[in-house]
C-alpha positions in Angstrom: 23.4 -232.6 -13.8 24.3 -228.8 -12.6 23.2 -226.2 -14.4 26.5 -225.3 -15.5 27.2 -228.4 -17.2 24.1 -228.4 -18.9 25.6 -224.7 -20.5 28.7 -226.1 -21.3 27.4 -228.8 -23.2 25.0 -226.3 -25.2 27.9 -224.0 -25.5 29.9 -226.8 -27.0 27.4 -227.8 -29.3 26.7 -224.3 -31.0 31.1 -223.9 -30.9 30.9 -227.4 -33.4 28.0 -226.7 -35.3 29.5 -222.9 -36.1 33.0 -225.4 -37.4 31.2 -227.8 -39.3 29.5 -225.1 -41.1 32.9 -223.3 -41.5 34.2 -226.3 -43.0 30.9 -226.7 -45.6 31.3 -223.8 -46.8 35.5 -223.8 -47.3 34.5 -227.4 -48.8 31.6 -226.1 -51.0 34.1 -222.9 -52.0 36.9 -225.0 -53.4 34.5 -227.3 -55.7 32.7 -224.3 -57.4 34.2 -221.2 -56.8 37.5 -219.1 -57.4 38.6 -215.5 -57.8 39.3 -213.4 -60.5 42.5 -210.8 -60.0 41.3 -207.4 -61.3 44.5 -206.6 -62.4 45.6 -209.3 -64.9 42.5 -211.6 -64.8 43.9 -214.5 -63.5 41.2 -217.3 -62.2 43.2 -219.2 -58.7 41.7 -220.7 -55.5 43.9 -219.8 -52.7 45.1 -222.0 -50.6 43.0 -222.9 -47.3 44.7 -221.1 -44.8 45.0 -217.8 -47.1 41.5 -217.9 -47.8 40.3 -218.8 -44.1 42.3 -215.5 -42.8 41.8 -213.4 -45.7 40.7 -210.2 -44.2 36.9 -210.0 -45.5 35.5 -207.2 -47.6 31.4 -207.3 -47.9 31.1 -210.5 -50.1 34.6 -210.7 -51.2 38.4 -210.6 -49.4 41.4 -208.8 -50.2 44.2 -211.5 -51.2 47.0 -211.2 -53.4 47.0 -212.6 -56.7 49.4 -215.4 -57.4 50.1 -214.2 -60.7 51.4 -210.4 -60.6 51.3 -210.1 -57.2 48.7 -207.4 -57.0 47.2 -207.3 -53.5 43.3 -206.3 -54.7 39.6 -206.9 -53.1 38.3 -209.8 -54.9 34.7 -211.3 -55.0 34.3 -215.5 -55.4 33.1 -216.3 -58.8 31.9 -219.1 -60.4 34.1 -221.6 -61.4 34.0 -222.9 -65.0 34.1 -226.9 -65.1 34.6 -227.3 -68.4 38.4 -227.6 -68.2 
């Protein structure tokens, strides 16, 4: 085996470990966390893709809120399970 192949394979072991961790931690997101709008305090989870490109903030995104539409930075909270 080249060198080069022995690189690629490496290369495409870190690219699926870096998209199965990705995908824990979407997975892990949707069963205990959600955000909070600031504006009208409306708990939602976006929806995958909106939360996946959400541009990121330090700890939080900036999406807008399903609700009133206010386009805010918002941090993940925990979700409460009790409904």
């Amino acid at each position: 085996m080249q060198a080069y192949e022995i690189l690629l394979l490496i290369g495409g072991g870190i690219v699926l470990l870096v998209l199965l961790l990705a995908a824990r931690n979407a997975v892990h997101f949707y069963r205990h966390e959600q955000f909070v709008c600031p504006t009208c305090s409306y708990p939602f989870r976006p929806r995958l893709r909106k939360y996946l490109f959400a541009p990121n903030a330090a700890g939080g995104k900036i999406l807008t809120c399903p609700n009133c539409g206010a386009k805010e930075y918002m941090e993940p909270q925990k979700r409460d399970n009790t409904r």
